[in-house]
N, CA, C and O atoms as a Tripos MOL2 file, in Angstrom:
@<TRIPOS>MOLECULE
protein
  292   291    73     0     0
PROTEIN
NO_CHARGES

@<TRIPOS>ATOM
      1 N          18.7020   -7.9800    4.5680 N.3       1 UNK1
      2 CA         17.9570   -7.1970    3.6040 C.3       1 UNK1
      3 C          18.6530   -5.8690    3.3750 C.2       1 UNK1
      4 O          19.4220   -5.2580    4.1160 O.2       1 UNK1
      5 N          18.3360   -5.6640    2.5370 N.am      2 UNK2
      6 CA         18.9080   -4.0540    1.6430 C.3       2 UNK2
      7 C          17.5140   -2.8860    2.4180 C.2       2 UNK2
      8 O          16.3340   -2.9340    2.7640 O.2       2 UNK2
      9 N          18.6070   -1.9860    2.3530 N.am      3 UNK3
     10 CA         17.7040   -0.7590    2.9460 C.3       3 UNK3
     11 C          17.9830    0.5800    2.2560 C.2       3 UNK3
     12 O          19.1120    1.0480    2.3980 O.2       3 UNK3
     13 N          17.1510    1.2000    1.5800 N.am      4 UNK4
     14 CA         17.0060    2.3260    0.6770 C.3       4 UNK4
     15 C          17.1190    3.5630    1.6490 C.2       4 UNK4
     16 O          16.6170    3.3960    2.7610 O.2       4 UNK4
     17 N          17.6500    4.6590    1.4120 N.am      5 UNK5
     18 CA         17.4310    5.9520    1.7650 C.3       5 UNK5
     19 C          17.0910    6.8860    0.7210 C.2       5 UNK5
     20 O          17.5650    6.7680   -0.4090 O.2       5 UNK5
     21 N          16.5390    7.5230    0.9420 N.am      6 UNK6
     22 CA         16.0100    8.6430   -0.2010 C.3       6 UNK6
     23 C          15.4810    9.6830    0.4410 C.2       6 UNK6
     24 O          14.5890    9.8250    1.2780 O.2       6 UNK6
     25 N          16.5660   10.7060   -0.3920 N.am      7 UNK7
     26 CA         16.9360   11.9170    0.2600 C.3       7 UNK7
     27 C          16.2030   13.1540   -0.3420 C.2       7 UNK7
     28 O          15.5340   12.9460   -1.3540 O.2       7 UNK7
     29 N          16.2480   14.3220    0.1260 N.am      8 UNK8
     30 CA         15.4470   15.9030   -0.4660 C.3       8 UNK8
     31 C          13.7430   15.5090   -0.8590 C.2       8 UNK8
     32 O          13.0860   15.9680   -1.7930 O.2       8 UNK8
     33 N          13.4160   14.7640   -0.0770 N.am      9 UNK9
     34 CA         11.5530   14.7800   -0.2550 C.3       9 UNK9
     35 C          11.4640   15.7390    0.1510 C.2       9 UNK9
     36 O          12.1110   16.1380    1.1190 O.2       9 UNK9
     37 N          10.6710   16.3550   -0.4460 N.am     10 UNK10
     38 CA          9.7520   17.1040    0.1170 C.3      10 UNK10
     39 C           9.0180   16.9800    1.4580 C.2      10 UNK10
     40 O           8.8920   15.8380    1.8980 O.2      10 UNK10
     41 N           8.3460   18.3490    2.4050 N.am     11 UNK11
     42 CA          7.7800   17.8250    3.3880 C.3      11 UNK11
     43 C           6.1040   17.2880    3.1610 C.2      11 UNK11
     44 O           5.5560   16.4250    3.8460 O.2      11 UNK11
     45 N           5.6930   17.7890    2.4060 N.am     12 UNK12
     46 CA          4.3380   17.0190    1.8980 C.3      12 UNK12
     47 C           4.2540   16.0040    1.1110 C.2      12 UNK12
     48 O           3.0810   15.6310    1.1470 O.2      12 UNK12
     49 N           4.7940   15.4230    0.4920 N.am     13 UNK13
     50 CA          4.9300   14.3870   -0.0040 C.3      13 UNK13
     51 C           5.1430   13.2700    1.0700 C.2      13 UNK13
     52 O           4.4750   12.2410    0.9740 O.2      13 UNK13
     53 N           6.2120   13.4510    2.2810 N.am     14 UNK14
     54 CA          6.5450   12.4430    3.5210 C.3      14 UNK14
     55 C           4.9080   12.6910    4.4620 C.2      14 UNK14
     56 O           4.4720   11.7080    5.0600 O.2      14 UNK14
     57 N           4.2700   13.7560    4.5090 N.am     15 UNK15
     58 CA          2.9780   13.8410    5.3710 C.3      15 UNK15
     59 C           2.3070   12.8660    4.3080 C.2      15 UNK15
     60 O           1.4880   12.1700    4.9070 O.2      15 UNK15
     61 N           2.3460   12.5780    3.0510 N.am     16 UNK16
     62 CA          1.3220   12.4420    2.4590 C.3      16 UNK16
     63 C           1.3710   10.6710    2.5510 C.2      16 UNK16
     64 O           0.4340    9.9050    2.7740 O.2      16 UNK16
     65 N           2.5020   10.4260    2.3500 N.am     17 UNK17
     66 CA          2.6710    9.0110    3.0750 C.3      17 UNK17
     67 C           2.4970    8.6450    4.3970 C.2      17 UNK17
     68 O           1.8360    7.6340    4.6380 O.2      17 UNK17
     69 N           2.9140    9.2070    5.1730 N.am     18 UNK18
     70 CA          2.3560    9.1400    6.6130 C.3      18 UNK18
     71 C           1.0020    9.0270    6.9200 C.2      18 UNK18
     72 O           0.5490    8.2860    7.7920 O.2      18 UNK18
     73 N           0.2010    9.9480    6.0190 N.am     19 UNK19
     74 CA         -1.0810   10.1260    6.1460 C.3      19 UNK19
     75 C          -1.6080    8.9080    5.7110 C.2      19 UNK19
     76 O          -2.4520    8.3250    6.3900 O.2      19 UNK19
     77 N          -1.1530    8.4140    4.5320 N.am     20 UNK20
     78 CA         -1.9180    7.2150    3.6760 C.3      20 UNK20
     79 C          -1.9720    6.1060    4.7470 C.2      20 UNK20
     80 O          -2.9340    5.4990    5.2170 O.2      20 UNK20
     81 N          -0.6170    6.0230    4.9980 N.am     21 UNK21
     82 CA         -0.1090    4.5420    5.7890 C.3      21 UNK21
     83 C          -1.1390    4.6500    7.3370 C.2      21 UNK21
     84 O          -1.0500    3.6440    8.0410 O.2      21 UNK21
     85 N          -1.8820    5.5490    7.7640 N.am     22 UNK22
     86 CA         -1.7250    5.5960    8.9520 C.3      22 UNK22
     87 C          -3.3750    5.0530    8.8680 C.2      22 UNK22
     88 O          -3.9470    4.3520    9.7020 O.2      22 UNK22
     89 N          -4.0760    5.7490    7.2710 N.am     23 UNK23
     90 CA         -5.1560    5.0040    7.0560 C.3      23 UNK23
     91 C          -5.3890    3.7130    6.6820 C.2      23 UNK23
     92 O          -6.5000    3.1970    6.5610 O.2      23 UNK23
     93 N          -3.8840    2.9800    6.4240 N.am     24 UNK24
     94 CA         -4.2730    1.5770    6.3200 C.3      24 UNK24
     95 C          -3.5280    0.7510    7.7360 C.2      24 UNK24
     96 O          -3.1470   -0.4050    7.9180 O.2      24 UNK24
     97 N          -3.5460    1.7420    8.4180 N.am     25 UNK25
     98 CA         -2.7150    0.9900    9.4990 C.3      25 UNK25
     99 C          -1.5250    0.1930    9.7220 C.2      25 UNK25
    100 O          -1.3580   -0.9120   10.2370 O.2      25 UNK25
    101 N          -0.6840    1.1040    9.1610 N.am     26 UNK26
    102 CA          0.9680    0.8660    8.6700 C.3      26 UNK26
    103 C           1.7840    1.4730    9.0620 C.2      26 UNK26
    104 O           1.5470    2.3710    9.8700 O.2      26 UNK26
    105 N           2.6260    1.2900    8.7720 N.am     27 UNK27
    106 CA          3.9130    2.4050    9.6550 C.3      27 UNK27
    107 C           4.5290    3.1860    7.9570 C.2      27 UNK27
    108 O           4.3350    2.6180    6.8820 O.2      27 UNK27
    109 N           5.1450    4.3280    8.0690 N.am     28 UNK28
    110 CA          5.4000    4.8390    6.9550 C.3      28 UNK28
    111 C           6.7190    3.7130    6.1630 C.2      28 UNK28
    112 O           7.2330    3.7250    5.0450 O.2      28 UNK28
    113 N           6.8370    3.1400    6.9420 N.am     29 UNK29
    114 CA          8.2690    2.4370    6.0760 C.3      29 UNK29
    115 C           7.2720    1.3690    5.5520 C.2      29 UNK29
    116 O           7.6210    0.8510    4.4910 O.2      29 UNK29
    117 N           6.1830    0.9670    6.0470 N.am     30 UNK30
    118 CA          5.7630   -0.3140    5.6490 C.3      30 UNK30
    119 C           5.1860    0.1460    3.9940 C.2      30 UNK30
    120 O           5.5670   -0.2610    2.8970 O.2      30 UNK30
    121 N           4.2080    1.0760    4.3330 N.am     31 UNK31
    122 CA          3.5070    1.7660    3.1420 C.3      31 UNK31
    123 C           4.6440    2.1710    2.2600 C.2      31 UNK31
    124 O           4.4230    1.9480    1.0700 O.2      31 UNK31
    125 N           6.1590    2.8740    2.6180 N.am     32 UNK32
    126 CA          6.7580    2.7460    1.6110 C.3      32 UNK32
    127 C           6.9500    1.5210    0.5180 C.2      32 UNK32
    128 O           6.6250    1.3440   -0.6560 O.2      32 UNK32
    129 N           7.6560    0.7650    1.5360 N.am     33 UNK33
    130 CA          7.6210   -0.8620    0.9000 C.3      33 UNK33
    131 C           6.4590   -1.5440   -0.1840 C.2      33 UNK33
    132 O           6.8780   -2.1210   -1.1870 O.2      33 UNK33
    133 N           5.0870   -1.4520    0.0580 N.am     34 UNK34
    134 CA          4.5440   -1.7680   -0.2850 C.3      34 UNK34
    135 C           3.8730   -0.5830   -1.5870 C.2      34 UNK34
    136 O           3.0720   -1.1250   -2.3480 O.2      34 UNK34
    137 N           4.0860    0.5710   -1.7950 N.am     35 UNK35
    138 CA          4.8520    1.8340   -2.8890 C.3      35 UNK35
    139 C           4.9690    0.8790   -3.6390 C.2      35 UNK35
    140 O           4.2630    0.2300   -4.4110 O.2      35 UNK35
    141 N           6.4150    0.9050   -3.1350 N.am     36 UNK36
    142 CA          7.5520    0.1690   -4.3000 C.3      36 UNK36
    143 C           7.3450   -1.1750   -5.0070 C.2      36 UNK36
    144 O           7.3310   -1.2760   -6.2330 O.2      36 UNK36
    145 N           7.2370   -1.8760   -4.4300 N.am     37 UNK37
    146 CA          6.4810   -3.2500   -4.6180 C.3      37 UNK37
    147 C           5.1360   -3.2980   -5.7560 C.2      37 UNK37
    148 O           4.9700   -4.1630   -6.6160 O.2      37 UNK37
    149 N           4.3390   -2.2300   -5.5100 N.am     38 UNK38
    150 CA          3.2430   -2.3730   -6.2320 C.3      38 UNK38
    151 C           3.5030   -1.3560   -7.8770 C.2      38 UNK38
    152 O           2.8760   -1.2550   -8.9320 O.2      38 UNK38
    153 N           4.7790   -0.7570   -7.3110 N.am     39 UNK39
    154 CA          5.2400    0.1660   -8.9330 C.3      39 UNK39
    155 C           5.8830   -0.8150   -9.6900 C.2      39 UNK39
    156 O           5.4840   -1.1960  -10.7900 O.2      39 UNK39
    157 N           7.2450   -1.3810   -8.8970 N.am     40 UNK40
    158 CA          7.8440   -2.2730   -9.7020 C.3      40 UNK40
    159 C           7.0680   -3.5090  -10.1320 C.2      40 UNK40
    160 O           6.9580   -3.3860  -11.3520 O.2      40 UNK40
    161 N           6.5330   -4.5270   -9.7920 N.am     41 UNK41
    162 CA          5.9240   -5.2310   -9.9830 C.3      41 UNK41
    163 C           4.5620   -5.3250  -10.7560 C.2      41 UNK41
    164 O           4.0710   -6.4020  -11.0960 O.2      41 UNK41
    165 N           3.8150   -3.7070  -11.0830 N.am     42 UNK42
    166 CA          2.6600   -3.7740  -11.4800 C.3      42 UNK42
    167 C           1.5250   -4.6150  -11.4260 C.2      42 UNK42
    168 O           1.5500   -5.7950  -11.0760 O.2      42 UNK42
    169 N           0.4810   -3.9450  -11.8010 N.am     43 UNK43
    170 CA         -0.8500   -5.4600  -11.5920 C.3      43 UNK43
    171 C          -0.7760   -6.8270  -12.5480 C.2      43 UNK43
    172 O          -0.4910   -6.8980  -13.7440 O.2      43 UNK43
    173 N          -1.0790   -7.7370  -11.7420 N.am     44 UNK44
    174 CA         -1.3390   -8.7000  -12.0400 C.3      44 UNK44
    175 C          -1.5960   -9.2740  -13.3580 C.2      44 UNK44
    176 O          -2.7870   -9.5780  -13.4300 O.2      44 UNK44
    177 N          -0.8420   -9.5930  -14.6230 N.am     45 UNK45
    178 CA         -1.6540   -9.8220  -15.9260 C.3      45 UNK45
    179 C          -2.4770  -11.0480  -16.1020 C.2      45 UNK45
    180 O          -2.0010  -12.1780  -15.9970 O.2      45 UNK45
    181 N          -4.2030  -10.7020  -16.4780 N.am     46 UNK46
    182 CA         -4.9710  -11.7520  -16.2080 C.3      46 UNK46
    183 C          -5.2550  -12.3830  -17.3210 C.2      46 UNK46
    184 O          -5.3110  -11.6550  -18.3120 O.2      46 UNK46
    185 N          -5.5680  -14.1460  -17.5730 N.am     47 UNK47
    186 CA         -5.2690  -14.7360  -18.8310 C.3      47 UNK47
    187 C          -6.0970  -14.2250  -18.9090 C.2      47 UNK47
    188 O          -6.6250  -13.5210  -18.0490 O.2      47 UNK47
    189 N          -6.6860  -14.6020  -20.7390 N.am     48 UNK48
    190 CA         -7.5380  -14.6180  -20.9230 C.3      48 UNK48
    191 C          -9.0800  -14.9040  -20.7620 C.2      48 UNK48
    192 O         -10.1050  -14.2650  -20.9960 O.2      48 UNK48
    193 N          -8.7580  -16.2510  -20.2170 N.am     49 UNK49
    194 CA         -9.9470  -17.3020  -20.0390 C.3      49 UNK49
    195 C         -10.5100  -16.4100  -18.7220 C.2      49 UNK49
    196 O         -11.7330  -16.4590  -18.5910 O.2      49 UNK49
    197 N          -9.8920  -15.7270  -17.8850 N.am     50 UNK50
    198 CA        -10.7430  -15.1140  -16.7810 C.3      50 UNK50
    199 C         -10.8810  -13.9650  -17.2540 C.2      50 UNK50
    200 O         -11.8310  -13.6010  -16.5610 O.2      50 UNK50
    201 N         -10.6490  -13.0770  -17.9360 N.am     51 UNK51
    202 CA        -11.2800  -11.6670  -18.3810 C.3      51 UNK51
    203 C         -12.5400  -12.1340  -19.1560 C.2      51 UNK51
    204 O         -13.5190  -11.3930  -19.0640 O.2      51 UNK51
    205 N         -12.6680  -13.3820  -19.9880 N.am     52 UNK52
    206 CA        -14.0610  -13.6830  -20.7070 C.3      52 UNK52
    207 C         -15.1660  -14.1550  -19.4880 C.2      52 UNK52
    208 O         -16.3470  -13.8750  -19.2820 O.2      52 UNK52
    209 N         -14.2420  -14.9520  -18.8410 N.am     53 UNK53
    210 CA        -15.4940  -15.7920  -17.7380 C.3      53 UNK53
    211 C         -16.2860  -14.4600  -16.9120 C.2      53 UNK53
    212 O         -17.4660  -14.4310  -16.5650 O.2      53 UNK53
    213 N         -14.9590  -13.0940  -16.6710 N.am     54 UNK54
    214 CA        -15.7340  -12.1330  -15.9970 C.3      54 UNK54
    215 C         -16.7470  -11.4490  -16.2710 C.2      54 UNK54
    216 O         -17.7040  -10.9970  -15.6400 O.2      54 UNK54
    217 N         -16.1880  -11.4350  -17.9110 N.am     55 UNK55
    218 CA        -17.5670  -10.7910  -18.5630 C.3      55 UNK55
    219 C         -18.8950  -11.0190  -18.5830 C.2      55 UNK55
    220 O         -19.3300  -12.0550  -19.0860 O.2      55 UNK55
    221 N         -20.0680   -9.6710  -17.8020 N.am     56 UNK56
    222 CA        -21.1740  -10.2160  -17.8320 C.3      56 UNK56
    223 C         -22.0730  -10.7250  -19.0410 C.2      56 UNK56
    224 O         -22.0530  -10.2290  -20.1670 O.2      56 UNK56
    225 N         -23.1420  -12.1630  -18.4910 N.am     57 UNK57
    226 CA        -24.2970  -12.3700  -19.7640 C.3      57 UNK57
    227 C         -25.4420  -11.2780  -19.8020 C.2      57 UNK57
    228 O         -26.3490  -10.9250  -19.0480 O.2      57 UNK57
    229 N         -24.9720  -10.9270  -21.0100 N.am     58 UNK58
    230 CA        -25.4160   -9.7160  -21.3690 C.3      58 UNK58
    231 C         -26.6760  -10.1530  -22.3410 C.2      58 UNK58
    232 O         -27.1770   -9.2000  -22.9390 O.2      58 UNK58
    233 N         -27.1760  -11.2450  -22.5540 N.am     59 UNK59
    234 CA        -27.6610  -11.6540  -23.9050 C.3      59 UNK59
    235 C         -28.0190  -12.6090  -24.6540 C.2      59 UNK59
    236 O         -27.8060  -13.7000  -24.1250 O.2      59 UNK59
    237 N         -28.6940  -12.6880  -26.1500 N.am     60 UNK60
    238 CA        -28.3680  -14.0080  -26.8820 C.3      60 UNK60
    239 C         -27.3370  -13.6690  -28.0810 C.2      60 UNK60
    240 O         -27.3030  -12.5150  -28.5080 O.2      60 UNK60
    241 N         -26.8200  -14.2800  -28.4170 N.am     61 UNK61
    242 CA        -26.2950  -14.4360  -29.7650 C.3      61 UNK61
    243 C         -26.8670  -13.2550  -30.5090 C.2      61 UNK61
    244 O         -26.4970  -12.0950  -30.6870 O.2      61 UNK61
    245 N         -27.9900  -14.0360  -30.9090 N.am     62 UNK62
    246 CA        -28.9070  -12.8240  -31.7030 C.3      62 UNK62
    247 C         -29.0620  -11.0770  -31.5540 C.2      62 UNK62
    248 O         -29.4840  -10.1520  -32.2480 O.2      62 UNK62
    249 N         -28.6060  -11.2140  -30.5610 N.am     63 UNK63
    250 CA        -28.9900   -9.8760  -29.8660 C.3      63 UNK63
    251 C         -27.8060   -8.5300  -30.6960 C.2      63 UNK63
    252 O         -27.8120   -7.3230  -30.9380 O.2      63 UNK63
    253 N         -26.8740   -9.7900  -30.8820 N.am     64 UNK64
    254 CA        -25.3970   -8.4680  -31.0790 C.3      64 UNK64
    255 C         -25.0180   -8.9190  -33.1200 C.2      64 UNK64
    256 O         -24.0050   -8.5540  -33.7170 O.2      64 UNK64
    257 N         -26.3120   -9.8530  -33.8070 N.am     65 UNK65
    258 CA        -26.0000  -10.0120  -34.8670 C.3      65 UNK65
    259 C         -26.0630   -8.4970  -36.0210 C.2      65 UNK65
    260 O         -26.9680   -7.6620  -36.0330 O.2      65 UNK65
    261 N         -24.8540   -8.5060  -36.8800 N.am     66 UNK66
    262 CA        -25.5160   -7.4980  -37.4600 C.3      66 UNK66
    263 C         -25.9130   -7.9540  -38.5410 C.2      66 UNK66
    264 O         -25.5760   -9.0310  -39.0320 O.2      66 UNK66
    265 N         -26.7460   -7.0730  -39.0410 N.am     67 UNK67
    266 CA        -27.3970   -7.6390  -40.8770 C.3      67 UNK67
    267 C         -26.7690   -6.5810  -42.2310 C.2      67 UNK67
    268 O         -26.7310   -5.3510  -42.2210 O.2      67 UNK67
    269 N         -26.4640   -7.2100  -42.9800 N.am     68 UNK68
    270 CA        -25.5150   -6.8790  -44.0580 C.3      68 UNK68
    271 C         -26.8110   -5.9640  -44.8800 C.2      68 UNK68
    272 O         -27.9220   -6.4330  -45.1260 O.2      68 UNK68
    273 N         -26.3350   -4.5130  -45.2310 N.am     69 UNK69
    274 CA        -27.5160   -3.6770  -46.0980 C.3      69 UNK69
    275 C         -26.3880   -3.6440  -47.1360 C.2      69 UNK69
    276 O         -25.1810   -3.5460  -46.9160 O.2      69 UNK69
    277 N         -27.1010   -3.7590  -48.4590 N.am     70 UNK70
    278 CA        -26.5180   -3.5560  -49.6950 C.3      70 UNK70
    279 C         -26.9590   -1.7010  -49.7680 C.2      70 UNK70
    280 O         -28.0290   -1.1250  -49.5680 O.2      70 UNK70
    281 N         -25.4780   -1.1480  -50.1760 N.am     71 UNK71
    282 CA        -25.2710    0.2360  -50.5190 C.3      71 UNK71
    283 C         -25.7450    0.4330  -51.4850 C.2      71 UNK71
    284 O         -26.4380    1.4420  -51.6110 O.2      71 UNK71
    285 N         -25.5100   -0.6770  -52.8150 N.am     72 UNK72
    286 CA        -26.1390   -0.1280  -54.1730 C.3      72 UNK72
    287 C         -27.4700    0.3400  -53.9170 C.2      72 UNK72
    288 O         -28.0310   -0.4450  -53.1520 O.2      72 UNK72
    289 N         -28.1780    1.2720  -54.2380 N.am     73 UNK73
    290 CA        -29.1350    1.3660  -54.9510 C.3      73 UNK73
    291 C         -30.2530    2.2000  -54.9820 C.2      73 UNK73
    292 O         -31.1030    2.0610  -55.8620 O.2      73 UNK73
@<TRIPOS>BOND
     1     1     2 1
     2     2     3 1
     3     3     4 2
     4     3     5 am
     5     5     6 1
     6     6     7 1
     7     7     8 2
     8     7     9 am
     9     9    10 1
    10    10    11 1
    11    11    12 2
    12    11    13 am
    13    13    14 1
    14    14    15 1
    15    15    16 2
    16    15    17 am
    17    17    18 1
    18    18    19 1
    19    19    20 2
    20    19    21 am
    21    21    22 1
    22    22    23 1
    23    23    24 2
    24    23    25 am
    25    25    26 1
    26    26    27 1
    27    27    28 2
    28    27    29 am
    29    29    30 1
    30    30    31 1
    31    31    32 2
    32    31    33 am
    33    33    34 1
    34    34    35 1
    35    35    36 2
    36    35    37 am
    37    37    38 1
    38    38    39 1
    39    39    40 2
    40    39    41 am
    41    41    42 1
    42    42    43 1
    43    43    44 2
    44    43    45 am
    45    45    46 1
    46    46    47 1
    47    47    48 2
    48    47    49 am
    49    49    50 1
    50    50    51 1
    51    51    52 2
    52    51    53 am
    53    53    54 1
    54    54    55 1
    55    55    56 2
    56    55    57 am
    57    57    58 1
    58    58    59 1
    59    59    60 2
    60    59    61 am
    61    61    62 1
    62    62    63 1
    63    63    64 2
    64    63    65 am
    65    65    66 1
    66    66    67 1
    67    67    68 2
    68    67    69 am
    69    69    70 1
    70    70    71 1
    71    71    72 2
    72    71    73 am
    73    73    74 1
    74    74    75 1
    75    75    76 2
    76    75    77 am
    77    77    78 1
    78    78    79 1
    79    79    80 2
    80    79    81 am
    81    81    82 1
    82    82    83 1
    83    83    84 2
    84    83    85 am
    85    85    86 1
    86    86    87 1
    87    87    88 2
    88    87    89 am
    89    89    90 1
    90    90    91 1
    91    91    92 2
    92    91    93 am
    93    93    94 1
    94    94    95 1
    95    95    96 2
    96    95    97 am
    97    97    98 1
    98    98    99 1
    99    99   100 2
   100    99   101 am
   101   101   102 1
   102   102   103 1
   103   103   104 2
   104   103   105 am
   105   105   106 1
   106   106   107 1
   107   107   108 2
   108   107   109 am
   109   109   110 1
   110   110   111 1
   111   111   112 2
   112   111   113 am
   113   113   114 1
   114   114   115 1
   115   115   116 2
   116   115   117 am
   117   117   118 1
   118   118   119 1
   119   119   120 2
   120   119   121 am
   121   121   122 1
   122   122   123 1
   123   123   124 2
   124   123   125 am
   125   125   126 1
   126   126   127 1
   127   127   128 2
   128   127   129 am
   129   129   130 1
   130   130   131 1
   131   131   132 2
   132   131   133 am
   133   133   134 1
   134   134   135 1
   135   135   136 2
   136   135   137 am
   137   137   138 1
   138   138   139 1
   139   139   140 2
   140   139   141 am
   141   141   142 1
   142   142   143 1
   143   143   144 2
   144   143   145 am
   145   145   146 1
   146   146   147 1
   147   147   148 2
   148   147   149 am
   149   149   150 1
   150   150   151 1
   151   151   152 2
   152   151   153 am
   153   153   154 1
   154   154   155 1
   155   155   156 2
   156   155   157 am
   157   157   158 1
   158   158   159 1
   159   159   160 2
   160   159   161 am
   161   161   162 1
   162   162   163 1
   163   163   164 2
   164   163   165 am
   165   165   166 1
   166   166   167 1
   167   167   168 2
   168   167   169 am
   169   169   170 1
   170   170   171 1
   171   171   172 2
   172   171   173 am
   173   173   174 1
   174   174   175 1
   175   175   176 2
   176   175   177 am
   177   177   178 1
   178   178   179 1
   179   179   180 2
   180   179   181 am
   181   181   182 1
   182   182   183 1
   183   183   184 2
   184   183   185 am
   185   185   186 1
   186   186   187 1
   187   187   188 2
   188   187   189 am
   189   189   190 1
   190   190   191 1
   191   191   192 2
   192   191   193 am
   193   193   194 1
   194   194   195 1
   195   195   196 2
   196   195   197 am
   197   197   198 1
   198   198   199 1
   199   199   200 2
   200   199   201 am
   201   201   202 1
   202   202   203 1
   203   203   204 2
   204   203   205 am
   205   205   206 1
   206   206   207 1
   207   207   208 2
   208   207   209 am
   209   209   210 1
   210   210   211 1
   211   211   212 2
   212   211   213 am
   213   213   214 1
   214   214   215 1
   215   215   216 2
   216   215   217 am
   217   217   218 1
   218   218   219 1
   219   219   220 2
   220   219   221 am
   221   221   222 1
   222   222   223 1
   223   223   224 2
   224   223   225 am
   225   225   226 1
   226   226   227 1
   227   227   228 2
   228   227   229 am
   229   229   230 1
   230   230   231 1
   231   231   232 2
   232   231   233 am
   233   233   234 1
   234   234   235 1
   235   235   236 2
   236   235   237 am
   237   237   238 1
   238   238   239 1
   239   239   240 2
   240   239   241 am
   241   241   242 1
   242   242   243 1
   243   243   244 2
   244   243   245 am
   245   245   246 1
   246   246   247 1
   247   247   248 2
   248   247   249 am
   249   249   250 1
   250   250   251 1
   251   251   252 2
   252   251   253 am
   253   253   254 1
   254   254   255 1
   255   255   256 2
   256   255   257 am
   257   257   258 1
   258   258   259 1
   259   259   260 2
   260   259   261 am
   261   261   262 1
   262   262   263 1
   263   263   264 2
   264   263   265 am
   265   265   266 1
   266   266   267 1
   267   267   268 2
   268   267   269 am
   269   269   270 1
   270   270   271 1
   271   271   272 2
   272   271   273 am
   273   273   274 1
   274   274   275 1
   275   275   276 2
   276   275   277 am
   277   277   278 1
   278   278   279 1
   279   279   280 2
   280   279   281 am
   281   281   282 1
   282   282   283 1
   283   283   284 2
   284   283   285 am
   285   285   286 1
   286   286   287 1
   287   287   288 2
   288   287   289 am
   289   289   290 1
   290   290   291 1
   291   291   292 2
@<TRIPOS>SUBSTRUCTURE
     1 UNK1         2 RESIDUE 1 A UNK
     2 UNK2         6 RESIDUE 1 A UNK
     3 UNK3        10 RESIDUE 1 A UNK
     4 UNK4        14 RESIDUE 1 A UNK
     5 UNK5        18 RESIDUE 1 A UNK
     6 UNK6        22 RESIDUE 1 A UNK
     7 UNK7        26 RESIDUE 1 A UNK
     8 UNK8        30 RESIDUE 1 A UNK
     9 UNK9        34 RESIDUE 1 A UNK
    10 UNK10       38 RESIDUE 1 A UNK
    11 UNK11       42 RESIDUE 1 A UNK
    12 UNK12       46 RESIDUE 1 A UNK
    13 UNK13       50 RESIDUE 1 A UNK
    14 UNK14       54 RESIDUE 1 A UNK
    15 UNK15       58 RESIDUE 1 A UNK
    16 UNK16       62 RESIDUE 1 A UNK
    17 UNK17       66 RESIDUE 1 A UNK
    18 UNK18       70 RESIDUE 1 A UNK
    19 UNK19       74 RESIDUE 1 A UNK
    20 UNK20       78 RESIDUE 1 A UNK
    21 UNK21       82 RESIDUE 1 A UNK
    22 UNK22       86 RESIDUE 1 A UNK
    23 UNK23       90 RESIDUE 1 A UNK
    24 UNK24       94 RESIDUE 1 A UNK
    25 UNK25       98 RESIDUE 1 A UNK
    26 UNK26      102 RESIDUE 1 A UNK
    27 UNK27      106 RESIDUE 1 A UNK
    28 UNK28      110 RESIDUE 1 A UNK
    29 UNK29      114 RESIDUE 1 A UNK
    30 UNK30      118 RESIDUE 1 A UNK
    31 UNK31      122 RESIDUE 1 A UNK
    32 UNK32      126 RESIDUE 1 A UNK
    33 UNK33      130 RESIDUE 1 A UNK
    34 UNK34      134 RESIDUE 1 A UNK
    35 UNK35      138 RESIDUE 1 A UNK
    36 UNK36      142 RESIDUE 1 A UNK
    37 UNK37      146 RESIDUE 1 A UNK
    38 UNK38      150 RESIDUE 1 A UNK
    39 UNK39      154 RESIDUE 1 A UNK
    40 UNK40      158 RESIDUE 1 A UNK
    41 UNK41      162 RESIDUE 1 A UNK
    42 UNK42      166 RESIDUE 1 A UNK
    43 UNK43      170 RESIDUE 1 A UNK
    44 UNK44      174 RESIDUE 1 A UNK
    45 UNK45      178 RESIDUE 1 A UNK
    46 UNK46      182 RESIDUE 1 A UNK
    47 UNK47      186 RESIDUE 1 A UNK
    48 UNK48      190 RESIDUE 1 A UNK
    49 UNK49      194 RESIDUE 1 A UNK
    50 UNK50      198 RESIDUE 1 A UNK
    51 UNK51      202 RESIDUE 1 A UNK
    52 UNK52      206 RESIDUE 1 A UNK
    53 UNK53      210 RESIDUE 1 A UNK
    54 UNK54      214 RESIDUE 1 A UNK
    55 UNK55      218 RESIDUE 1 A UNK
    56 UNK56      222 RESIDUE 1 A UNK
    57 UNK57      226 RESIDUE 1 A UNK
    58 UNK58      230 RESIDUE 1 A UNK
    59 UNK59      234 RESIDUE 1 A UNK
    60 UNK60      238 RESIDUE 1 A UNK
    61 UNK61      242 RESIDUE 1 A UNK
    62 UNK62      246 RESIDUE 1 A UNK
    63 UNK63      250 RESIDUE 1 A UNK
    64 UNK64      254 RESIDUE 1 A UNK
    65 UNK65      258 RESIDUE 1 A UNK
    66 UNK66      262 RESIDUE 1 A UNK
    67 UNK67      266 RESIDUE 1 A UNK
    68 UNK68      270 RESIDUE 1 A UNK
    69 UNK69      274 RESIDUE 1 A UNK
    70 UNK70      278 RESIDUE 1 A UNK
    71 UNK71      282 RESIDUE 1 A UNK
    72 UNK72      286 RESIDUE 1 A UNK
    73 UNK73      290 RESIDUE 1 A UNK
């Protein structure tokens, strides 16, 4: 495996990882790793069919119909 160094952090920025990792019970290299991983890779894109299924029933049909008003007059 490939191994990154990265140099002139700051010292709060390295506490601030330390700090994170130590609340998920990680070691700072791990929480780095998993940083990087979750920047490059971004979230998950979800089809469609599960963003509708998530959506709550909110309703009937009827509920969200609108009714057409004539402007003339």
């Amino acid at each position: 495996m490939a191994q990154l160094i990265v140099r002139k952090l700051p010292d709060e920025l390295v506490e601030a990882l330390k700090q994170q990792a130590s609340r998920r019970n990680r070691s700072a290299e791990q929480e780095h790793r998993e940083i990087l991983r979750a920047a490059l890779h971004g979230p998950r894109r979800r089809r469609l069919a599960e963003v509708l299924a998530a959506m709550p029933d909110v309703g009937e049909d009827s509920d969200f119909r609108r009714e057409q008003q004539d402007r003339r007059g």
